[in-house]
TORNU-853091 format. One record per residue (C-alpha): chain; residue in three letters; x, y, z. Coordinates in steps of 0.2 Angstrom, whole numbers, plus 5000, padded with zeros to 4 digits. Each point is the difference from the previous one (the first is absolute). Example, Ala and Ser with C-alpha at 12.3 -4.5 7.8 and 13.67 -1.06 7.14 Angstrom:
REM residues 2
('A' 'Ala' (5062 4978 5039))
('A' 'Ser' (5006 5017 4997))
//
This chain:
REM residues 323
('A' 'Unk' (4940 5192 4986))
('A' 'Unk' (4984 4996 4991))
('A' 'Unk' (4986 4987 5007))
('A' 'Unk' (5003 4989 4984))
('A' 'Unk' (5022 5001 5006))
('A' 'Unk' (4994 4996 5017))
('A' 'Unk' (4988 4986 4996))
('A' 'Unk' (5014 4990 4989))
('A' 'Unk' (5013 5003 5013))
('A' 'Unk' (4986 4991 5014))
('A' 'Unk' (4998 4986 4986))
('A' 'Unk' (5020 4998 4996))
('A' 'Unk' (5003 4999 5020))
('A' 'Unk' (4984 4990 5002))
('A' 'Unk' (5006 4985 4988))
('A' 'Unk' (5019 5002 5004))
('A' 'Unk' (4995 4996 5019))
('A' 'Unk' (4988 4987 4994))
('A' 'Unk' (5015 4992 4988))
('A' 'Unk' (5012 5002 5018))
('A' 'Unk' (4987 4992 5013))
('A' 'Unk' (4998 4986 4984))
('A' 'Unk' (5021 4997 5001))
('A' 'Unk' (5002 5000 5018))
('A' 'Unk' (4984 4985 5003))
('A' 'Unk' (5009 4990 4985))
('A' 'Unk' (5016 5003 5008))
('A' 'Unk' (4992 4990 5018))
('A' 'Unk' (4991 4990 4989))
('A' 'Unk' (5006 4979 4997))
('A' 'Unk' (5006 4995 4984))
('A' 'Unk' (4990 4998 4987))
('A' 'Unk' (5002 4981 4996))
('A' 'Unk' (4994 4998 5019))
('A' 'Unk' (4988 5012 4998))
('A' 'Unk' (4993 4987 4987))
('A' 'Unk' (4998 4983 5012))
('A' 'Unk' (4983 4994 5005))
('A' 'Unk' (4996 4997 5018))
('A' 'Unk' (5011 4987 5009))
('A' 'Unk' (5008 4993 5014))
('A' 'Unk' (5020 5008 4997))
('A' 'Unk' (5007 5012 4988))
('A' 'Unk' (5018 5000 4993))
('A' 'Unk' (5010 5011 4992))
('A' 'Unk' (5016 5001 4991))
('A' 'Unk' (5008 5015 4992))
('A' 'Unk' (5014 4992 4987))
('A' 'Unk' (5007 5015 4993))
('A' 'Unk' (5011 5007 5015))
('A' 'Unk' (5003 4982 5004))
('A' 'Unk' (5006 4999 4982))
('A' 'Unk' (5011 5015 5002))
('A' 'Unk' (5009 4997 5018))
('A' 'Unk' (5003 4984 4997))
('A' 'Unk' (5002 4995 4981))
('A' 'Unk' (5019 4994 5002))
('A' 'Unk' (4995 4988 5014))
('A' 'Unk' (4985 4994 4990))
('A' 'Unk' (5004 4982 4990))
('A' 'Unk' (4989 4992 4987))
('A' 'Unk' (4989 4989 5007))
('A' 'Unk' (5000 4981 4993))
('A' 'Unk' (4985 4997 4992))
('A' 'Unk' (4989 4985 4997))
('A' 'Unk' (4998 4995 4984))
('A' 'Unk' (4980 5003 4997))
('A' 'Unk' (5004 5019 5008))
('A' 'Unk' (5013 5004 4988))
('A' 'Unk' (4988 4996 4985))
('A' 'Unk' (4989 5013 5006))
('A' 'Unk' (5011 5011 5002))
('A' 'Unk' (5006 4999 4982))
('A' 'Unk' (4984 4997 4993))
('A' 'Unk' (4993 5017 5009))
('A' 'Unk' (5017 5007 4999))
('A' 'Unk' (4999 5009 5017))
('A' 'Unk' (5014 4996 5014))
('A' 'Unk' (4992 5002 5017))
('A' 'Unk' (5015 5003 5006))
('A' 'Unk' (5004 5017 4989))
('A' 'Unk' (4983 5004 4995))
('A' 'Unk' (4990 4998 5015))
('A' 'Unk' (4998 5017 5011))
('A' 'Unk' (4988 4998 5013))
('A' 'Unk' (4992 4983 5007))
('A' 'Unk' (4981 5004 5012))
('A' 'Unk' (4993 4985 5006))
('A' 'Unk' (4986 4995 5009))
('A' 'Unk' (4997 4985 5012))
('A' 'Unk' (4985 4993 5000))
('A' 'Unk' (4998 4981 5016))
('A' 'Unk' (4991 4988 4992))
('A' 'Unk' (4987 4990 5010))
('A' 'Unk' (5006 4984 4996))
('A' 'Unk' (5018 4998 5001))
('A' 'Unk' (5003 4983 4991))
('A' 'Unk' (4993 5008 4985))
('A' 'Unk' (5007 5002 4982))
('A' 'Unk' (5004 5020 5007))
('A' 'Unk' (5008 4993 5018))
('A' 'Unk' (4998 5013 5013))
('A' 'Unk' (5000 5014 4991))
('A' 'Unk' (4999 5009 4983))
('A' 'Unk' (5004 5012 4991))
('A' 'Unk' (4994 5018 4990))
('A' 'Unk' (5015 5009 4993))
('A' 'Unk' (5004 5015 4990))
('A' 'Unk' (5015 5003 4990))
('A' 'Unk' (5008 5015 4994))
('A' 'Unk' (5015 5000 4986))
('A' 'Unk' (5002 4998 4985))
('A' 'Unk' (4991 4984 4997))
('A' 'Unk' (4986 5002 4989))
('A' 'Unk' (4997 4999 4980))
('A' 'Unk' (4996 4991 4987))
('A' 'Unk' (5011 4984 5004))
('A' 'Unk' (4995 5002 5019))
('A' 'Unk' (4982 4998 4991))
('A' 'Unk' (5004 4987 4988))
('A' 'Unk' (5006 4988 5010))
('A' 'Unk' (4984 5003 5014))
('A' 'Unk' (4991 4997 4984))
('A' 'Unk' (5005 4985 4994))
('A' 'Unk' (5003 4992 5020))
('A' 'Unk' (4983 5006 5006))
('A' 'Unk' (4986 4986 5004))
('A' 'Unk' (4987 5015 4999))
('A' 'Unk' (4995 5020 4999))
('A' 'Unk' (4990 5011 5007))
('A' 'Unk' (4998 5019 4995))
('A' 'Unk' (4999 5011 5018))
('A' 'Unk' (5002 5019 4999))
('A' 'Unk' (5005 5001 4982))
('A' 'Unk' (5014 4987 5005))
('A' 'Unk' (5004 4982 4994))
('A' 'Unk' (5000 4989 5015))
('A' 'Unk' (5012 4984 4996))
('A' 'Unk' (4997 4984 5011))
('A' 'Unk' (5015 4990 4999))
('A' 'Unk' (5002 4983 5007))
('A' 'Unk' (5012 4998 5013))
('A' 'Unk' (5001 4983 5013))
('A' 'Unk' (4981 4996 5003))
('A' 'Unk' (4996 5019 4999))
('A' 'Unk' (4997 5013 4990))
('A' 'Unk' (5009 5017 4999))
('A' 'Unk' (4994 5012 4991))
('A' 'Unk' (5010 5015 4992))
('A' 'Unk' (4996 5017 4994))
('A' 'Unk' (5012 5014 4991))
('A' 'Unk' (4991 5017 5012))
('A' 'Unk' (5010 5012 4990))
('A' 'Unk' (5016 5003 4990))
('A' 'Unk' (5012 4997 5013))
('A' 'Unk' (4988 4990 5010))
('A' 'Unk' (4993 4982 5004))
('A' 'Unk' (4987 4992 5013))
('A' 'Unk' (5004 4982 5002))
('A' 'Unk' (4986 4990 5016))
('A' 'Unk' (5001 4981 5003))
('A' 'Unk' (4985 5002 5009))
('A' 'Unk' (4985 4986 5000))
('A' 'Unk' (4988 5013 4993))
('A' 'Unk' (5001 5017 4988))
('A' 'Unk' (4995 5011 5014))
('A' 'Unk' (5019 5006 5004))
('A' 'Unk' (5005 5003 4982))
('A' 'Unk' (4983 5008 4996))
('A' 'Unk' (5004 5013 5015))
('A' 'Unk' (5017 5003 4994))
('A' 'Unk' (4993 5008 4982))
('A' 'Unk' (4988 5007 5013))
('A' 'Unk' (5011 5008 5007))
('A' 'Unk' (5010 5005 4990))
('A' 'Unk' (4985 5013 4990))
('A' 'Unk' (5001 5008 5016))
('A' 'Unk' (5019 5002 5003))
('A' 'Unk' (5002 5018 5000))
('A' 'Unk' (4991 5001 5015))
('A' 'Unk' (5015 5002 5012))
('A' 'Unk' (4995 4990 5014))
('A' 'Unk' (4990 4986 4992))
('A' 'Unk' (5004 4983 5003))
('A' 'Unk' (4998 4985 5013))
('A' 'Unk' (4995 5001 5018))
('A' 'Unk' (5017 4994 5007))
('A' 'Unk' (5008 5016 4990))
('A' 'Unk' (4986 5011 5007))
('A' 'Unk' (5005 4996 5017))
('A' 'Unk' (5019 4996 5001))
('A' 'Unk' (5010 5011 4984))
('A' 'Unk' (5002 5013 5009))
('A' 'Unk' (5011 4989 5012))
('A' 'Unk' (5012 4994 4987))
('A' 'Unk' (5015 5011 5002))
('A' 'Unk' (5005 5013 4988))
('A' 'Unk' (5009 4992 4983))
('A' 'Unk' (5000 4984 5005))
('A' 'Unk' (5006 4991 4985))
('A' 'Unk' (4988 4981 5007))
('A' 'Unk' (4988 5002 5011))
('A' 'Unk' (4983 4986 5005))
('A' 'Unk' (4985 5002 5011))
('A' 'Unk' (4988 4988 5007))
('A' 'Unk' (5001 4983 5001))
('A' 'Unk' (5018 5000 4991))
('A' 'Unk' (5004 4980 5009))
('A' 'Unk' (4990 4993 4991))
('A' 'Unk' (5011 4994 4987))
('A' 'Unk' (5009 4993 5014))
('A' 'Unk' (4990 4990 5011))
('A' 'Unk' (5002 4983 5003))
('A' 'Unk' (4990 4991 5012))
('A' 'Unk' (4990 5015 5007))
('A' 'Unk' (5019 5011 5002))
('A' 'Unk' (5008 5009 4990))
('A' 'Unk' (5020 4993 4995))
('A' 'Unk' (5015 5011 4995))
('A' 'Unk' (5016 4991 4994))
('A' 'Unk' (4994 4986 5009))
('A' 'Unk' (4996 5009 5016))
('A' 'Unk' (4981 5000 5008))
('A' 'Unk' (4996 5015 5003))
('A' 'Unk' (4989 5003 5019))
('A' 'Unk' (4989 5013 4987))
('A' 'Unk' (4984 4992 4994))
('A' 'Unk' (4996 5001 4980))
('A' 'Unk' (4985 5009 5002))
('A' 'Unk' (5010 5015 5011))
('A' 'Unk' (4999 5016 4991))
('A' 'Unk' (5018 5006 4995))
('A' 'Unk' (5005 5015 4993))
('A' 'Unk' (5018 4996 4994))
('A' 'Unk' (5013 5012 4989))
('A' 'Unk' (5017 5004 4993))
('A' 'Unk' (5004 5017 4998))
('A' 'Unk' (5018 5008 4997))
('A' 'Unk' (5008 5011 5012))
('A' 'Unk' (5011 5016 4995))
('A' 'Unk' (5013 5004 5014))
('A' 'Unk' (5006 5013 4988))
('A' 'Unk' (4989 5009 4987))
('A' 'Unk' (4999 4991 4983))
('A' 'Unk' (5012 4986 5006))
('A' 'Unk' (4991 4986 5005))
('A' 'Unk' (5007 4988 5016))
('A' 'Unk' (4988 4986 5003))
('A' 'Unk' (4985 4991 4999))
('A' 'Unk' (4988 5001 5013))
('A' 'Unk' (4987 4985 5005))
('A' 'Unk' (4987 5002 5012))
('A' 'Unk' (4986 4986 5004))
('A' 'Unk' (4984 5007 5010))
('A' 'Unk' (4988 4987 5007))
('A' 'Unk' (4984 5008 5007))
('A' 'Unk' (4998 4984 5012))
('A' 'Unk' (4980 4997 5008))
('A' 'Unk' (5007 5008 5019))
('A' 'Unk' (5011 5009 5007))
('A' 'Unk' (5006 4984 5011))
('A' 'Unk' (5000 4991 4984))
('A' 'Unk' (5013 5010 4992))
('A' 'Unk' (5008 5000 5015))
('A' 'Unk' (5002 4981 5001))
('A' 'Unk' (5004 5002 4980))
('A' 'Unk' (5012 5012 5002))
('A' 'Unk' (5011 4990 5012))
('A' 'Unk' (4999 4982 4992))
('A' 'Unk' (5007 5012 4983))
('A' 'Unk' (5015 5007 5010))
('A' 'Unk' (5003 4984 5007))
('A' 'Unk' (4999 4992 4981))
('A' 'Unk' (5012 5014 4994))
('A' 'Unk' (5014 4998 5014))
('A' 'Unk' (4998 4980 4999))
('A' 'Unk' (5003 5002 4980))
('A' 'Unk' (5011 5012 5001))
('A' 'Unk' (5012 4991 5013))
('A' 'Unk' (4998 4983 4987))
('A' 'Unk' (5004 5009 4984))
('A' 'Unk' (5016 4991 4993))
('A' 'Unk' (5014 5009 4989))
('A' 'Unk' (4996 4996 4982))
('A' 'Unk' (5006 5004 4984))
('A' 'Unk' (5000 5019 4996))
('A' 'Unk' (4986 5000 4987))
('A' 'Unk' (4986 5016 5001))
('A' 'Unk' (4987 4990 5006))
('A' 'Unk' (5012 4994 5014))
('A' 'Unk' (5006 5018 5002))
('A' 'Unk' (4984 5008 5004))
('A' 'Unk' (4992 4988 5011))
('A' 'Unk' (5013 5001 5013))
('A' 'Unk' (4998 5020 4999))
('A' 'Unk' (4984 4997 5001))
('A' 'Unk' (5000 4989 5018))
('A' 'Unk' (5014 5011 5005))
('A' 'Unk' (4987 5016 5000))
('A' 'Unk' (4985 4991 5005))
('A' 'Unk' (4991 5009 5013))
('A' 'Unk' (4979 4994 5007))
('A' 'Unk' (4991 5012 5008))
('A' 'Unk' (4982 5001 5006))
('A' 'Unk' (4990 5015 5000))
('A' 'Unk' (4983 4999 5007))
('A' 'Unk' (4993 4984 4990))
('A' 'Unk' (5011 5001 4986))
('A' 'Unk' (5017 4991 4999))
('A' 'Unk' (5014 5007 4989))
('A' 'Unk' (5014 4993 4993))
('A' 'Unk' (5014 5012 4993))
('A' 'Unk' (5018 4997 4990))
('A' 'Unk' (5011 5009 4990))
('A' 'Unk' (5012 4993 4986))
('A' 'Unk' (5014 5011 4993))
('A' 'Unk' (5000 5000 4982))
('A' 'Unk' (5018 5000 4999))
('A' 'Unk' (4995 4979 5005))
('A' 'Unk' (4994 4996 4982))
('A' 'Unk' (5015 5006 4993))
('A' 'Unk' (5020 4995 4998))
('A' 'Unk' (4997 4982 5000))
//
């Protein structure tokens, strides 16, 4: 074999282990959309298509208000077809009573929901521009504040209701950077690589936010003894019994409470919550919703680890259907 053979061979294996190395980091890396979110308080994420796919027959149209379906006709995007994956970023605001509340939002879309009507309709609805990054930065009115609106991409949007610029300004940011497979936020840096394997929704952070009330965070009506600032690291994942056949869904909530005798005390008042909840749960009409709820608090399971505090339940799939 000649030098010049040998030397093309070292390149050719060289670049084939180079391409390999660059597959397996984008393969542990997070999505790109959540990749994309500036810096902030909680992180969540949706994947829609293989919630789309399981349960398409148990999906109903939602009813919409007036105002949402002009938009949808005037953009003519359905959220509910188009839409593929939802990242969003929670940001606490200082001041609670203001025009955001407690906290607002950065999100970016994935789908089919750019073009030019998507455009057309940011154009002729937006108080203001701004040019960022080669991108047109829409501010939109909205309920004493101002959301502000970018098209990333062809299959991409970045949407922040945020007080200032800064957020959507680090989304574009970001996303020049995107192929770098482990860029993004801090909370990503330091808790993906606890989000199990194909979970189809996953948050991280300080996911309660949305639901505090009061300095705690309510569920269905339920307080919560979690505080809204914990850091969570919640997901729902799909089990497979049997290869390629799917069985259930798969929830597990982590809080990573200040000490260990914290989560202990945590820990207790949740089990105590679940088998008080459980034990009041009435017989209702067989709906989904109903359906999945009482799988869920039939399978709920608190545990405490150290100083974290997990909460665990499973809901056969064979609950959304034949209804």
């Amino acid at each position: 074999m000649s030098r010049r053979t040998r030397r093309t061979l070292l390149i050719v294996a060289a670049v084939l282990i180079l391409l390999a190395v660059a597959v397996f980091l984008r393969s542990k890396a997070p999505p790109e959309a959540a990749r994309l979110l500036p810096e902030s308080d909680g992180i969540i994420y949706v994947d829609l298509r293989p919630i789309r796919a399981l349960f398409h027959k148990q999906l109903e149209p939602p009813e919409r208000a007036p105002d949402y379906q002009q938009f949808i006709d005037a953009v003519g995007i359905d959220p509910e077809r188009d839409l593929d994956q939802v990242a969003i970023a929670l940001h606490r605001m200082p001041d609670p009573n203001g025009p955001n509340g407690p906290v607002a939002y950065s999100m970016v879309l994935v789908g089919k929901i750019t073009g030019k009507r998507l455009n057309a309709w940011l154009d002729a609805h937006a108080a203001s521009r701004e040019d960022y990054a080669g991108h047109t930065i829409y501010s939109i009115p909205s309920e004493g504040r101002t959301v502000r609106v970018v098209q990333i991409g062809y299959d991409m949007v970045g949407v922040s209701n945020t007080p200032t610029p800064e957020q959507i300004h680090s989304i574009l940011d970001r996303h020049r950077t995107a192929a770098l497979p482990f860029s993004g936020s801090t909370l990503l840096e330091q808790h993906y690589h606890e989000i199990p394997l194909l979970s189809l929704a996953w948050g991280v952070g300080q996911i309660g936010l949305p639901f505090s009330e009061s300095g705690a965070i309510h569920i269905f009506g339920l307080e919560l003894p979690l505080e809204p600032d914990s850091t969570i690291i919640a997901s729902v994942a799909p089990a497979f019994p049997v290869p390629g056949k799917l069985g259930s869904l798969h929830l597990r909530i982590e809080e990573i409470a200040p000490s260990e005798d914290k989560a202990a005390s945590q820990a207790a008042a949740l089990a105590t919550l679940v088998t008080l909840v459980r034990a009041l749960a009435q017989p209702t009409a067989p709906t989904t919703t109903n359906n999945a709820i009482r799988e869920l608090l039939k399978t709920a399971e608190v545990t405490q680890r150290n100083d974290r505090v997990v909460v665990t339940a499973t809901v056969p799939v064979s609950t959304f259907s034949g209804l």
